[in-house]
C-alpha positions, -999 to +999 in steps of 0.1 A: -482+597+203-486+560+204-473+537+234-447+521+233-452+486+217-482+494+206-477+494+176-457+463+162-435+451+136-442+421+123-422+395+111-414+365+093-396+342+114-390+366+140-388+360+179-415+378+198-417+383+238-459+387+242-473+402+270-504+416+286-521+416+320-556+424+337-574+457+334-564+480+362-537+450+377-565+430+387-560+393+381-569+373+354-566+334+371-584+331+398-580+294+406-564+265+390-592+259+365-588+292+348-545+286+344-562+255+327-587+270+305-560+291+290-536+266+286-564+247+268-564+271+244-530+273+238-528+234+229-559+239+211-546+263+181-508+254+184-517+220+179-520+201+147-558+192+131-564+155+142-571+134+112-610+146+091-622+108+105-617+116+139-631+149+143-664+147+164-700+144+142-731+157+155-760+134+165-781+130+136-815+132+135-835+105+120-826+100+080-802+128+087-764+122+074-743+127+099-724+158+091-690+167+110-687+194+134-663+221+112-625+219+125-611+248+150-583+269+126-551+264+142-519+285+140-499+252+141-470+255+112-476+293+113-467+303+149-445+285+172-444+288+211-411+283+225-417+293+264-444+308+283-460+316+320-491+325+335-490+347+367-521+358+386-524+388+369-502+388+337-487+364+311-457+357+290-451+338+258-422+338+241-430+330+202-412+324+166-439+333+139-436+315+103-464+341+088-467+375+095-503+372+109-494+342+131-493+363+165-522+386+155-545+350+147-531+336+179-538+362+202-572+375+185-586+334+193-565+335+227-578+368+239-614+361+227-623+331+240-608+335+272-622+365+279-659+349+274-651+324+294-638+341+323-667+369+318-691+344+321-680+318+345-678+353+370-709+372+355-688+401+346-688+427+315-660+447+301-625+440+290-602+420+306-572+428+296-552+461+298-556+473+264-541+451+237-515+428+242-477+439+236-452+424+210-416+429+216-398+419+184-360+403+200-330+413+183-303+395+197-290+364+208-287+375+247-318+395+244-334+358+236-319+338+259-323+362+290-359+367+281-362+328+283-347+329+317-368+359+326-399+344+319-394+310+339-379+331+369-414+349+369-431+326+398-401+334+417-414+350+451-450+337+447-431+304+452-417+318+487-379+329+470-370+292+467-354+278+432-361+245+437-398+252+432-397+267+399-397+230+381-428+225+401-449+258+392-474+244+369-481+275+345-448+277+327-432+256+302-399+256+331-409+219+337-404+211+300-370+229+297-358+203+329-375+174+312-402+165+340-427+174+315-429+171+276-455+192+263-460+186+228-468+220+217-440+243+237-410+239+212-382+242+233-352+226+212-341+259+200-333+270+233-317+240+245-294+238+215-273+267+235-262+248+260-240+212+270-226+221+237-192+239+261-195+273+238-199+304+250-235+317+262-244+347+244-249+377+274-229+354+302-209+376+318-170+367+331-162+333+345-200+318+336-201+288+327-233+271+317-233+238+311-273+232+315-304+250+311-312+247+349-283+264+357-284+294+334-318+301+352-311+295+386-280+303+395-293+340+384-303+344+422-298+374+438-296+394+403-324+393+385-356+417+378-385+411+379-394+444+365-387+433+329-376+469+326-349+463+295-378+442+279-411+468+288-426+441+306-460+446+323-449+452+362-458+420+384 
C-alpha cells in the first residue's frame, strides 16, 4: 500500500503544504551558503524572465554572431509561493498552483539542481532527500492559516525558545510577513488579507483576538507542535 502522501492530488488553484527532508534525518544545509543556494533557486524559477535583450550572450568567437544563452523555464504565473522555511535537515513551502504540473516542474528543477550542487560541493553520491517530496493538498481556511503559523514557528528552539528571534531567522519568509523584508517572489498578501480587518480568524479559538500577523504566530507559545502531526509533517 502506498504511503501516505505519496501519492498526490493535484490541483488547479489549490493550496499545497510541501515537504521533505534529508535521507536518513541527516541534514541537508550545512552552512549558510547552502540555505542560499536553495533559496537561489527558488527566486530563480518563481521569478519572471527578465526582458530577451538582457539575458546574458556568450562570447563570440571571431566572425561569430553573438548568440544568447537559452532562458531558464520558470514556473512564475503557474505556481505561487506564499511561505516557506528551511531547517537543517527539512523544508517547508507553502504553495498555490495556477497549472496542475506547477508543483511537479517546481520541485523536479528544485530537487535536481540542489542535489548536484550539494553532491558535488561535498563529493558525495546518492539521494538526498528521503524519497520524494510530500504534497498535502489544504482544505480549509484554519487548516491554511495554522499551517502558515506552523511553518514560521519552525526555527523555534534552534533560536534558543525566544519569539523575538523568529523575525530575524533568515530562512523563512517570517521577515516578509512583519515587513522587515520584501521578497519579491514569496506572495504573502493572501495571508495578510485575514487580519487588521477585526473579523473573526478562521480556527482562533475563544476570546482570540488577532489583530496582526505577528500576533497570531507568537502569541501561540506554550501550545504549539512542532510535530506537524495534524498536517504529516516530516518530524524535526
Amino acid at each position: 500500500m502506498p504511503r501516505k502522501n505519496s501519492l498526490k492530488t493535484y490541483v488547479e488553484g489549490g493550496y499545497y503544504h510541501i515537504y521533505n527532508r534529508g535521507v536518513e534525518k541527516r541534514n541537508i544545509f550545512l552552512d549558510d551558503r547552502d540555505y542560499k543556494v536553495l533559496l537561489h533557486f527558488l527566486k530563480t524559477y518563481l521569478s519572471p524572465l527578465p526582458p530577451k535583450e538582457d539575458l546574458p550572450q556568450r562570447r563570440p568567437e571571431i566572425g561569430v554572431t553573438p548568440v544568447r544563452i537559452r532562458p531558464i523555464k520558470t514556473v512564475h504565473g503557474v505556481i505561487s509561493l506564499l511561505a516557506y522555511c528551511l531547517m537543517p535537515n527539512h523544508f517547508h513551502l507553502l504553495v498555490k498552483q495556477e497549472a496542475r504540473d506547477g508543483i511537479s516542474r517546481l520541485m523536479n528543477r528544485i530537487g535536481t539542481n540542489y542535489g548536484m550542487y550539494f553532491n558535488k560541493r561535498y563529493e558525495r553520491v546518492g539521494p538526498l532527500f528521503q524519497g520524494v517530496y510530500k504534497a498535502v493538498l489544504i482544505d480549509n481556511e484554519a487548516q491554511f492559516l495554522h499551517l502558515s503559523r506552523y511553518i514560521h514557528l519552525n526555527p523555534y528552539e534552534i533560536e534558543g525558545g525566544d519569539f523575538e528571534k523568529l523575525v530575524d531567522y533568515p530562512y523563512s519568509s517570517y521577515g516578509d510577513y512583519l515587513g522587515v523584508r520584501n521578497t519579491g517572489w514569496v506572495k504573502t498578501d493572501e495571508i495578510l488579507s485575514y487580519f487588521g480587518s477585526g473579523g473573526s480568524i478562521p480556527g482562533a479559538k475563544a476570546g482570540e483576538d488577532h489583530h496582526s500577523y505577528q500576533s497570531f504566530v507568537e502569541d501561540f507559545k506554550g501550545e504549539y507542535d512542532l510535530t506537524g502531526a495534524t498536517l504529516d509533517a516530516p518530524e524535526g
